[in-house]
N, C-alpha and C positions, 0 to 999 in steps of 0.2 A: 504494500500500500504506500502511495506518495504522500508524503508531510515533508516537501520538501519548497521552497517560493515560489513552485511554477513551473510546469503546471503542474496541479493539483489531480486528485483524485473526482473523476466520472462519474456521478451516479447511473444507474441502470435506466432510467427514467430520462433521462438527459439523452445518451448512447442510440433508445429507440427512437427519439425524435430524428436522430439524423440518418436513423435508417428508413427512414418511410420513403415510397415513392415519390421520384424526381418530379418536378412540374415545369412548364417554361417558364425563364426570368423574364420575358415578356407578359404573362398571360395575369388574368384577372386575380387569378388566386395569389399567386404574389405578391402583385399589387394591395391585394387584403393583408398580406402575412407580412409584407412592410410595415405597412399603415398600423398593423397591431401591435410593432414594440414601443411606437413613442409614449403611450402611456405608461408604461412603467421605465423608459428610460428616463423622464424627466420625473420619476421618482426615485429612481438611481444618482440622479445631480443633484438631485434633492430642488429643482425648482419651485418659485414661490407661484402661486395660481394662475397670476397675471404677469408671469416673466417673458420678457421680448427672446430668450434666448431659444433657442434651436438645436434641436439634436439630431442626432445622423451616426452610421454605421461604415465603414470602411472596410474595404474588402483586400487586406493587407496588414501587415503586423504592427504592434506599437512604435515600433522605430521607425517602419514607416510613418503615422504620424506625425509623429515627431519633426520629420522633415517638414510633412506636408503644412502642419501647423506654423513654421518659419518662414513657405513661400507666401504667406499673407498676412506677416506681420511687420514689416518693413526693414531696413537695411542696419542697424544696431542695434545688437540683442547683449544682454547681460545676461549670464550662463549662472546661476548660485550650483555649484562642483564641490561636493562633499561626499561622492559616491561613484560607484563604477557606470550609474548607469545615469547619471549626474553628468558626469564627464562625456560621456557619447553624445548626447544633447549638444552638449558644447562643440563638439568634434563634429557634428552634422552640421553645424551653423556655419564653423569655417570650412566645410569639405563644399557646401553650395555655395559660397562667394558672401558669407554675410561678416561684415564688420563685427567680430565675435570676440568680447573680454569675459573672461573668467574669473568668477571670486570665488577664491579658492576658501574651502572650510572645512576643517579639521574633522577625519572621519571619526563616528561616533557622535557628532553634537548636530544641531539644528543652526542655521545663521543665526546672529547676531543682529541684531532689528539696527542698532546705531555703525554698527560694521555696515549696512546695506546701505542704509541712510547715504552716509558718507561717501558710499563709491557711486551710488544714484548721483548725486551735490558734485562731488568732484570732476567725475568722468562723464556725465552726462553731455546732453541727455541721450537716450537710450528707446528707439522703438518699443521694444520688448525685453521684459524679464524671462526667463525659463526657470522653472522648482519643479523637482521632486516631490512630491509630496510624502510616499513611502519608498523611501532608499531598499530596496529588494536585497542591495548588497551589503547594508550595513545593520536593515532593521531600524533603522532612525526614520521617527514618521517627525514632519514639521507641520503644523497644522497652517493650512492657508489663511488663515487670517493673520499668522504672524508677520507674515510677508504682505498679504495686502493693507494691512494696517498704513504699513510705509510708506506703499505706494500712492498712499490717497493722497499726500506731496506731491506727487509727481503723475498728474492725471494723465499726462498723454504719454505714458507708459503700459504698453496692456501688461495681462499677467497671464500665461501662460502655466497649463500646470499637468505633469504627470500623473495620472492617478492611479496608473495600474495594476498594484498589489493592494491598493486601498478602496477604488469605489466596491462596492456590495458587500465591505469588511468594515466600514466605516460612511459617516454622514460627510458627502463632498459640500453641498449645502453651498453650490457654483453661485449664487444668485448674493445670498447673504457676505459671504467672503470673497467679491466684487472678482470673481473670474472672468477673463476673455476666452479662454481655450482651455478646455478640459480634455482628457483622452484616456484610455486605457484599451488592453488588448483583453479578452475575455477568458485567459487561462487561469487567472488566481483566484483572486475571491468571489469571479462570478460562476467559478467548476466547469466550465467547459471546454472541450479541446483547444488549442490555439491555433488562428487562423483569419481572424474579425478584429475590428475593433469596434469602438462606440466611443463618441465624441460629442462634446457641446461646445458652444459659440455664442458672444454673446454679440448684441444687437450691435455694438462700438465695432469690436473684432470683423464685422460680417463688413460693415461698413467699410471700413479702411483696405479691407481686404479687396474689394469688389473693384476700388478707386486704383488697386499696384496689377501690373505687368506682373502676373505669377508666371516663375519661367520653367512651369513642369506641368504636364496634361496629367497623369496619372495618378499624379501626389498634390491636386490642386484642392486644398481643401475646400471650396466655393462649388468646384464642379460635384465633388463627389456631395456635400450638404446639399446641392438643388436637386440632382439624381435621387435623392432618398427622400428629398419631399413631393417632387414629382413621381415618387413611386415608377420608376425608370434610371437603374443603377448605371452609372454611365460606364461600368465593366463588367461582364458576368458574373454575379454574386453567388458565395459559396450556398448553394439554396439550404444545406443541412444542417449549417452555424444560425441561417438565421431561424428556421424552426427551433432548435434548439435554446436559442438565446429570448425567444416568444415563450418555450414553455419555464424556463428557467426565473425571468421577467416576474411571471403570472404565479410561479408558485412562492418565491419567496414575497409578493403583494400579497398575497393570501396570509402566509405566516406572520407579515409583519415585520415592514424594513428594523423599526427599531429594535424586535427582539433579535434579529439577526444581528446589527450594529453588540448587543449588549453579549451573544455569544461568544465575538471572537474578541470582546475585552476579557471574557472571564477564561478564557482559552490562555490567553498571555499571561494572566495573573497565577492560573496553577503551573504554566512551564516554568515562570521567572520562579517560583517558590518550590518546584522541584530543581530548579537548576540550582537554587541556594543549599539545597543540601545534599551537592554534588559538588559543593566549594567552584563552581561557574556563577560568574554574575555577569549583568547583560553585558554588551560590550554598546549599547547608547547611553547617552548619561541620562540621567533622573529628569522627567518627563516629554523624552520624546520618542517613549521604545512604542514600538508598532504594535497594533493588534490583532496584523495576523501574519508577520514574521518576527519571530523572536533571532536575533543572533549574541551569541552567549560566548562570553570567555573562555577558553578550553583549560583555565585555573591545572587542577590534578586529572585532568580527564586526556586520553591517548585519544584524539579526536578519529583519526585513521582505523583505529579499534574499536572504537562506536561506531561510525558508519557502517564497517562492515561488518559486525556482530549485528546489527538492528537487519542487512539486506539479511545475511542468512538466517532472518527471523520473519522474511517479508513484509521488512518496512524500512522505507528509505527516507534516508533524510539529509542532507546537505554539508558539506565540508564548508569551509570558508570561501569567502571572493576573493580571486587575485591576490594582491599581498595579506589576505587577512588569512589566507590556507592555511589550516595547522594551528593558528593560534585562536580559530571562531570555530566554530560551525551553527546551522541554520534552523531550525524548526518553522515547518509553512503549518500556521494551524488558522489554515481558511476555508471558505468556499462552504460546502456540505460537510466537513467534516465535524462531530459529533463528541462533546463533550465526553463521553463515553469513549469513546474509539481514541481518545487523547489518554485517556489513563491506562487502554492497552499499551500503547505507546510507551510510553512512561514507566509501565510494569517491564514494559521488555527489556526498554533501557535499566533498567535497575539488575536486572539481570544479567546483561552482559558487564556495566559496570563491577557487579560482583566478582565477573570469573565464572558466571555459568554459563 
């Protein structure tokens, strides 16, 4: 079983949706089964009633995104790089020709609100911010309002935001915490295979974007948001992701975004309290650990000797990122996975820890 950042474990319930008969990406039925995820995407972004923002589906991975989201924010972006996947952000902005400075932040922590300030003031001004919000690599979640707080100085700055291991693990609440660009790929905490995304936009972003020369067809975020309101994807959409992401949508609406939001707090709080007495303590500092990647100091623990004591117990769970190999490893306790199914986890590890 995967408990690892992504992707996550499938439900059986999920799997048969993308097995059902093909339809055409033209035909009427799709048309329907488009038009049926914006209600629960904009409860996903957590939209207020009467929000001008706009959601849409992409048919390509988060990093895609990612790019796609830079060809319609104009030409200097400030990059906040406190992670592996922080840093690619940044490294996409200058690989497509963007005037792209990096503020670099000490992995494990969250920016610094008067650090941001200052290189806003300094270096500005600045098109576009790019954040993180849930560092996959570090487990460092930064909540968006820390960062747009700042930004409300600096209005003609959008805010740009990662949310990949964090929407349907947490409240993005895009509306409230003054987001222009939201994004995520759908393998972490929404459980389903990888292969889609789902993105928001808001009314500022759509605007400014519509007025720039985007110099990419494929990765143009404008074209692919009007393709998905026009229910008419302007590349052939994976038809199985979006079934899947419709019933996935509809069943976690039913359950109850916030009691979702409240499982994988309480999911973090028994890993972070099993890993204290395992002498592991989280490797973000005190209030920015994620709530549904935990990454943990490998303190007395052979991290190499976990991982592969827990596979040969069929359950996987993650090593460190890049330089953090060996001295972190990862726990993904997102998506459908089940408080229950977290203290098998936890029982197995206690026992390979032991030497059984």
């Amino acid at each position: 079983m995967l408990w690892i950042p992504g992707p996550t474990e499938v439900r059986p319930a999920i799997a048969a949706e993308m097995a059902r008969p093909m339809i055409g990406h033209r035909s009427s039925d799709m048309a329907d089964l488009v038009a049926s995820l914006d209600p629960g995407l904009k409860l996903a972004f957590g939209l207020w009633d009467d929000s001008t923002a706009r959601v849409g589906v992409g048919n390509h991975s988060a990093s895609g995104m990612m790019e796609a989201a830079l060809h319609g924010a104009g030409q200097r972006v400030l990059s906040i790089v406190g992670g592996a996947f922080a840093k690619r952000w940044f490294q996409i902005a200058e690989t497509i020709g963007k005037d792209a400075v990096a503020l670099e932040v000490e992995w494990g922590r969250a920016v610094d609100d008067s650090t941001l300030a200052d290189k806003l003031d300094r270096d500005g001004p600045f098109d576009a911010v790019t954040m993180v919000v849930n560092e996959t690599s570090t487990g460092v979640y930064t909540p968006i309002q820390h960062v747009s707080n700042v930004l409300q100085a600096f209005p003609d700055t959008l805010l740009l935001c990662d949310v990949v291991s964090y929407i349907a693990g947490g409240p993005v609440d895009f509306d409230t915490n003054c987001c222009d660009f939201a994004f995520a790929g759908v393998q972490k905490a929404f459980a389903l295979p990888p292969g889609i995304t789902v993105f928001c936009v808001s009314e500022n972003y759509a605007e400014r974007a519509s007025g720039l020369e985007r110099r990419s067809w494929y990765l143009d975020p404008m074209r692919t948001l009007e393709g998905h309101e026009a229910r008419k994807t302007p590349v052939t959409p994976s038809i199985p992701h979006y079934r899947a992401l419709a019933k996935q949508l509809a069943d976690i609406t039913a359950a109850g975004w916030e009691e979702r939001f409240a499982k994988h707090e309480r999911m973090r709080e028994r890993t972070l309290e099993w890993a204290a007495g395992h002498g592991c303590e989280p490797f973000p500092a005190e209030g920015w650990r994620s709530p549904t990647v935990s990454c943990l100091r490998a303190g007395p623990v052979d991290v190499a000797k976990l991982v592969d004591g827990l596979k040969a117990r069929d359950y996987v769970i993650s090593n460190g990122y890049g330089p953090l190999k060996g001295e972190t490893y990862r726990i993904g306790h997102m998506g459908d996975h089940t408080e229950e199914g977290l203290e098998e986890l936890l029982t197995a590890a206690d026992e390979v820890l032991a030497g059984g």
